[in-house]
N, C-alpha and C positions, 0 to 999 in steps of 0.2 A: 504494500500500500504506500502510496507516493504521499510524500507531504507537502501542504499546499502553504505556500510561500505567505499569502494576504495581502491584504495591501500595503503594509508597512515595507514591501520588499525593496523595492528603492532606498529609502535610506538606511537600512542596516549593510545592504551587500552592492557591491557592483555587479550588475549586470556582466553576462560574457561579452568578452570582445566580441563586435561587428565589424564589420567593412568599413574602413574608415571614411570618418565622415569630415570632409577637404572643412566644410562652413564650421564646424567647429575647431577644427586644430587650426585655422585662420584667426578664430576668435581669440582663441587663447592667447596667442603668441603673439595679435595685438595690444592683449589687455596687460600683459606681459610685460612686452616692450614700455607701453605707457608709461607700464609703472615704475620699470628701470630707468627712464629719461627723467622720470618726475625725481627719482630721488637725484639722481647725477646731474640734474639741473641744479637743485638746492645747494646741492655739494660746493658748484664752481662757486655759486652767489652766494656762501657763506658769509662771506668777508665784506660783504657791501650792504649787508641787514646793519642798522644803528643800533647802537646799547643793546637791550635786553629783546629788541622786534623779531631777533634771529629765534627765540623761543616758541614766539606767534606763528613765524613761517614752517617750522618744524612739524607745530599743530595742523595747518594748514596741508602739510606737504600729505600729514597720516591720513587726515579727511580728502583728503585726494584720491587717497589709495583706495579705500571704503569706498567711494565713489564709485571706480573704477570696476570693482565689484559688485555693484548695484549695475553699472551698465552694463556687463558682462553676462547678467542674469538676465537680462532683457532681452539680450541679444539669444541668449539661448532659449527664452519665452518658459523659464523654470523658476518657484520661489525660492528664494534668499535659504530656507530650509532644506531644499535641496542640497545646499553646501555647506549644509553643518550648522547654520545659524539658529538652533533649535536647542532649547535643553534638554540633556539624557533625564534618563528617571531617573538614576540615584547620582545625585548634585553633590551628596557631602564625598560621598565616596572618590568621585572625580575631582573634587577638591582634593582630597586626601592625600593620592595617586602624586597629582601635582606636585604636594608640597616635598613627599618622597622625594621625585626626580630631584626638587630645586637642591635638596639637602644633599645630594649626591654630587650637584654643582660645585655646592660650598666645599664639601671636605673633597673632593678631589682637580679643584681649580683654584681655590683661595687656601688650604691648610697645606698643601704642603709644601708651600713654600716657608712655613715654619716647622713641620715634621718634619722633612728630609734636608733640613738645615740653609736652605735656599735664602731665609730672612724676608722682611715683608718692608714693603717702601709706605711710605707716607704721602697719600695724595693732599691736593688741593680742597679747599673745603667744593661743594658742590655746588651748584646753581640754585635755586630758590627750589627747597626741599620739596613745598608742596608739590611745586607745577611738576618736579619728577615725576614724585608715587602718579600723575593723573597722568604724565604723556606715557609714562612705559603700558598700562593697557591698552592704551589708543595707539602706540605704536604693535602692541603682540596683537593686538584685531587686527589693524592694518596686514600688518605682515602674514600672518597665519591666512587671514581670510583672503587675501589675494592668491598666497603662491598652492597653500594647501585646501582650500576650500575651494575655491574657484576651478583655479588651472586644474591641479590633482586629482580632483571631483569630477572635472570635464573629462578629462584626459581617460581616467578611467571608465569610464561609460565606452570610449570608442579603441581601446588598446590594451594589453594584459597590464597586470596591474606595476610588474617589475619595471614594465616601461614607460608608466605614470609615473611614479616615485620617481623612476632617474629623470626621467623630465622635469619634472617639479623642483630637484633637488639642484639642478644647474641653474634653471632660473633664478633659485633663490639665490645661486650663490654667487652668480651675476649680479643680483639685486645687493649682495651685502658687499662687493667689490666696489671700491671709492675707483673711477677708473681716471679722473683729474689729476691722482695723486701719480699717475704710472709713466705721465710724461718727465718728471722728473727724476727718476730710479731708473737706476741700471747697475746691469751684472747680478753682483750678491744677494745687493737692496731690493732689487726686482723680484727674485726668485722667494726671499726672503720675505714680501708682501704679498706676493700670491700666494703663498702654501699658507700662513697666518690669516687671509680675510678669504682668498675665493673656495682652496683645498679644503678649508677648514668649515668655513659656507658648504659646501655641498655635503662633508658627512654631517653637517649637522641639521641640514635638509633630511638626507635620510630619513635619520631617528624621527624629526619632525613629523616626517611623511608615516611613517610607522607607527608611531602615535596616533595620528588621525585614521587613521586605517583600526589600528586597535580598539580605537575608541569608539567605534560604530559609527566609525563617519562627523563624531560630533566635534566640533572646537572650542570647548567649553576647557578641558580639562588640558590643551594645547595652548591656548590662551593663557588660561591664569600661570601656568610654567614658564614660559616664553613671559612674561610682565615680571614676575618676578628673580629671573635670571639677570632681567636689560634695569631693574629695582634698584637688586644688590649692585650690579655694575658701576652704577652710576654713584651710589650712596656709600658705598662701602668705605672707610676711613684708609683702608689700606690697600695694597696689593701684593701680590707674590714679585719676588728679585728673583727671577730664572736664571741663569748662568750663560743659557745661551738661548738663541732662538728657535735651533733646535728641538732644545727640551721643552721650551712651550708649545709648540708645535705638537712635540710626541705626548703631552700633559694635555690640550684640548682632545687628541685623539683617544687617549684612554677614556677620556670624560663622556665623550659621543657614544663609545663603544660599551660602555658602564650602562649608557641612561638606552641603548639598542635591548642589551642582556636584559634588565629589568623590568621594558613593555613589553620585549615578547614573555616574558616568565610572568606577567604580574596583571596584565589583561587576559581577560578569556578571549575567543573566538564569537562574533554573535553568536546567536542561537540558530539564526537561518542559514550562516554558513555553515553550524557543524553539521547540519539538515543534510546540506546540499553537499558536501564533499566527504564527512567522517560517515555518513548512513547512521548518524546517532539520531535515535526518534525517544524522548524523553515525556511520556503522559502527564497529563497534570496532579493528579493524585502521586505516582511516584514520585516527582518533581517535587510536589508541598512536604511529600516526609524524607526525602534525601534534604531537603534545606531544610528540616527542623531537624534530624541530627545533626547535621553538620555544625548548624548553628548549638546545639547542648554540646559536643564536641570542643568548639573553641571557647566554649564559656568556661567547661574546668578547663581546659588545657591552658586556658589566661589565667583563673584563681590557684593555680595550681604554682605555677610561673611566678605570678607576684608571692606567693608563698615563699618560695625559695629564694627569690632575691630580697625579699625580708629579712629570712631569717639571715644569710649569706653578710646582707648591710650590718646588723644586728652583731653579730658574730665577729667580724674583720674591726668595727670600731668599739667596741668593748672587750670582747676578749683578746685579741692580738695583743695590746699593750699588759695583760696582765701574764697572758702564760708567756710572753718575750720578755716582759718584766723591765720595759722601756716607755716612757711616756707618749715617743714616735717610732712606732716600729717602720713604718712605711714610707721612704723619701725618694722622691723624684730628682732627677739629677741632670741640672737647670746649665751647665758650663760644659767645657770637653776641658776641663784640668785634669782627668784620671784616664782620656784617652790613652794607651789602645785597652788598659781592661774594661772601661766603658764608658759610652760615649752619651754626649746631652740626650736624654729623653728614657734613659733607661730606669726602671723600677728597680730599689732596693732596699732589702728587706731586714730591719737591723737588730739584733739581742744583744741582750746586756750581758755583759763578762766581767770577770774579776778583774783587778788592774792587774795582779800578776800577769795573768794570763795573755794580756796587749806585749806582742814583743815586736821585734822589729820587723817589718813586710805586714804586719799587721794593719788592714782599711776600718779605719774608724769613723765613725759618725761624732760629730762634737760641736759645742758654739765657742767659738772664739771670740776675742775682742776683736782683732782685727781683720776678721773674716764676713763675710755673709753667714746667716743663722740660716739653718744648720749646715755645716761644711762636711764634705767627705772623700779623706785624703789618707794617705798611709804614712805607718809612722817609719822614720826612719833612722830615730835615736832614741833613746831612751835617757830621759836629762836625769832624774834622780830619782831615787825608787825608797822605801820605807815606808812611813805615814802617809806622805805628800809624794804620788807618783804623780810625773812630770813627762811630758812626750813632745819629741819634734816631729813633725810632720809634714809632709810636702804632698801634693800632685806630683802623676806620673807622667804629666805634658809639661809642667812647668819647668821653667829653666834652674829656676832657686825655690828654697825653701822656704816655709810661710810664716811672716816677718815676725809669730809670735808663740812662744809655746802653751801645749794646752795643759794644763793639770788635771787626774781624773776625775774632778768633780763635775767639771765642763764634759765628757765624753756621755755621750747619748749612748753609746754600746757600738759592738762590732756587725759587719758587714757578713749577712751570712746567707745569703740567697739574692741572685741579680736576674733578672727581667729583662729581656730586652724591649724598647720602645716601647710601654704600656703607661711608660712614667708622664706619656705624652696629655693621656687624660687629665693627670692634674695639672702641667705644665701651660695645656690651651684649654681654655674652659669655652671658647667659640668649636672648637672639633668635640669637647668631650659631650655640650648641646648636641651638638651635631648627632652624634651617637647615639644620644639616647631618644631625641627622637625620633630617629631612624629606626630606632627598637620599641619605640611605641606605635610608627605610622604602617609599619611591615605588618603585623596580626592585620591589622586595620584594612591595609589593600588587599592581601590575599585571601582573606576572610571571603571574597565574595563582588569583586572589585567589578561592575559592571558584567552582570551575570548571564552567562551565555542561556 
């Protein structure tokens, strides 16, 4: 028994490729163009907006773009819903999804240029706060609903779908190519700006593309992703110090490829295409008690969960200090003074020992006077020993030894279990955010994330 698509069949799945139709991919490729000339107009006439008008023109350039899209839909004699401009049914869930992806931006395009030791610059304060947060969704509509709604949506009705995406994903990345800028570049510089805006533009078209594809068509949860990526961008107080152009290059590629892996694992398939290609026919009755276990499934598997990282939190800050018999068992380690045995970001884990027992090559945790609290370095003399033991101390990167000695009353305990890079959670409290809502937003999207 064949299962019957309904009317909804249009905006969930595209249609199979037909014969291609010349008045459409004409359309496209004009509404296309348009909107590549509108922004590379804007580009040259940067410089010749007064004061703050350049902000106006900006606005103007995204309501151009929407524009463009409105006549596009005209032209095709299809509503605006056609290309996604429609809400899904589950709105928090697509929010949610979003905010995922965004967090994936964060810690893998802004942190690690302070996890893997790269340092982080200091921008310019930003443009008038508000008018940001309002242009970056009027530019992610603009954008989205031109190159993904529009074109992609078209594209796909009249050609398989692999060869909409690539189509749509050159467009874009034409569209994110400044090309005024390219008369002036050459050799390095040139190669150097193409792989950074247009290489970088088209895989991130892809995923774009991919997204709206996973999303039933809808650009609701591509939007709010796309606004708050161009948000942070703009807002953000700092940036990553790359080392070369290279490694940003190959750091936005990882980024694309991250946020590829987790629409395809993290959206379902619609309903109508598992219909149509996996032969999955799912009844309504089986359907209502597969999602009512499912759903009593993730409810203990969540109370379950916060149980043990309860008890886990509970545990590590009360009990650690008593059976280590140290007031900080646990320190993060903020320098590379003790490189090569370990390096800034490393976790270590420290007990308290007799002073006898500190001898020399012995790593000690301790507060100095003339050091940063809590310092951890090894000892490498031993100044006097009886009542009043006495210790020199140095790093293992430093050149000399540390300008003051510590007596064991100062010594926090010895060094007795090292972590690699976990130490980073306490070191960045914007990744170790980052973390944890990623481990809250994760049950959240796969729970049920726009349900096939």
């Amino acid at each position: 028994m064949v299962a019957r698509p309904g009317p909804v069949r249009s905006l969930y799945r595209a249609p199979p490729p037909t014969r291609p139709d010349h008045w459409s991919v004409a359309t496209v490729l004009l509404i296309a163009a348009a909107g590549i000339a509108l922004v590379q107009l804007f580009d040259v006439s940067a410089g010749l907006w007064p004061g703050d008008t350049a902000y106006i023109g900006l606005a103007a350039v995204q309501a151009g773009l929407i524009g463009l899209v409105v006549l596009g839909a005209r032209l095709e004699r299809r509503p605006l819903r056609d290309f996604g401009f429609a809400l899904p049914e589950h709105v928090g869930e697509s929010a949610s999804f979003a905010g995922l992806l965004l967090l994936i931006v964060l810690m893998t395009g802004v942190d690690p240029g302070f996890v893997l030791g790269f340092g982080k610059v200091l921008l310019p304060a930003p443009g008038p706060f508000g008018y940001l947060l309002l242009i970056a969704p009027l530019m992610a509509l603009a954008q989205i609903g031109l190159f993904f709604g529009f074109v992609y949506r078209t594209l796909s009705r009249i050609a398989p779908l692999r060869t909409a995406i690539v189509g749509s994903a050159v467009l874009f990345a034409l569209f994110s190519t400044d090309f005024p800028t390219l008369r002036y570049l050459g050799g390095t510089s040139l190669v150097e700006f193409v792989f950074q805006t247009t290489v970088v533009g088209f895989v991130l078209g892809l995923a774009l593309g991919f997204y709206v594809y996973k999303a039933r068509w809808s650009l609701l949860g591509p939007v709010a992703f796309l606004a708050g990526a161009l948000a942070t961008q703009e807002l953000l107080p700092v940036a990553v110090r790359y080392p070369s152009w290279e490694v940003q290059f190959a750091a936005a590629l990882v980024t694309d490829a991250l946020l590829l892996v987790v629409i395809g694992l993290g959206l379902k398939e619609p309903r109508l295409q598992s219909l149509r290609y996996l032969g999955d026919r799912i009844g309504p009755r089986r359907r209502r008690f597969r999602d009512r276990d499912r759903t009593a499934l993730f409810g203990r598997g969540t109370l379950a969960t916060v149980t043990v990282a309860g008890v886990a939190v509970i545990s590590i800050a009360y009990g650690l200090p008593t059976v280590l018999g140290t007031p900080q068992p646990i320190l993060a380690i903020a320098t590379g003074s003790m490189v090569p045995t370990f390096a800034r970001g490393y976790l270590v884990v420290i007990h308290r020992v007799a002073p006898a027992a500190i001898t020399v090559g012995t790593i000690i945790a301790f507060d100095a006077t003339c050091l940063p609290h809590p310092t951890v370095h090894r000892v490498i003399r031993i100044v006097s020993t009886g009542p009043d033991w006495v210790y020199q101390t140095k790093g293992d990167h430093n050149l000399a030894q540390d300008p003051c000695t510590v007596p064991y009353g100062h010594v926090l305990g010895a060094v007795g279990l090292i972590v690699p890079y976990v130490g980073y959670l306490i070191l960045d409290p914007l990744f170790a955010a980052a973390i944890a809502a990623t481990a809250i937003l994760v049950p959240i999207v796969w729970k049920g994330e726009l349900r096939a």
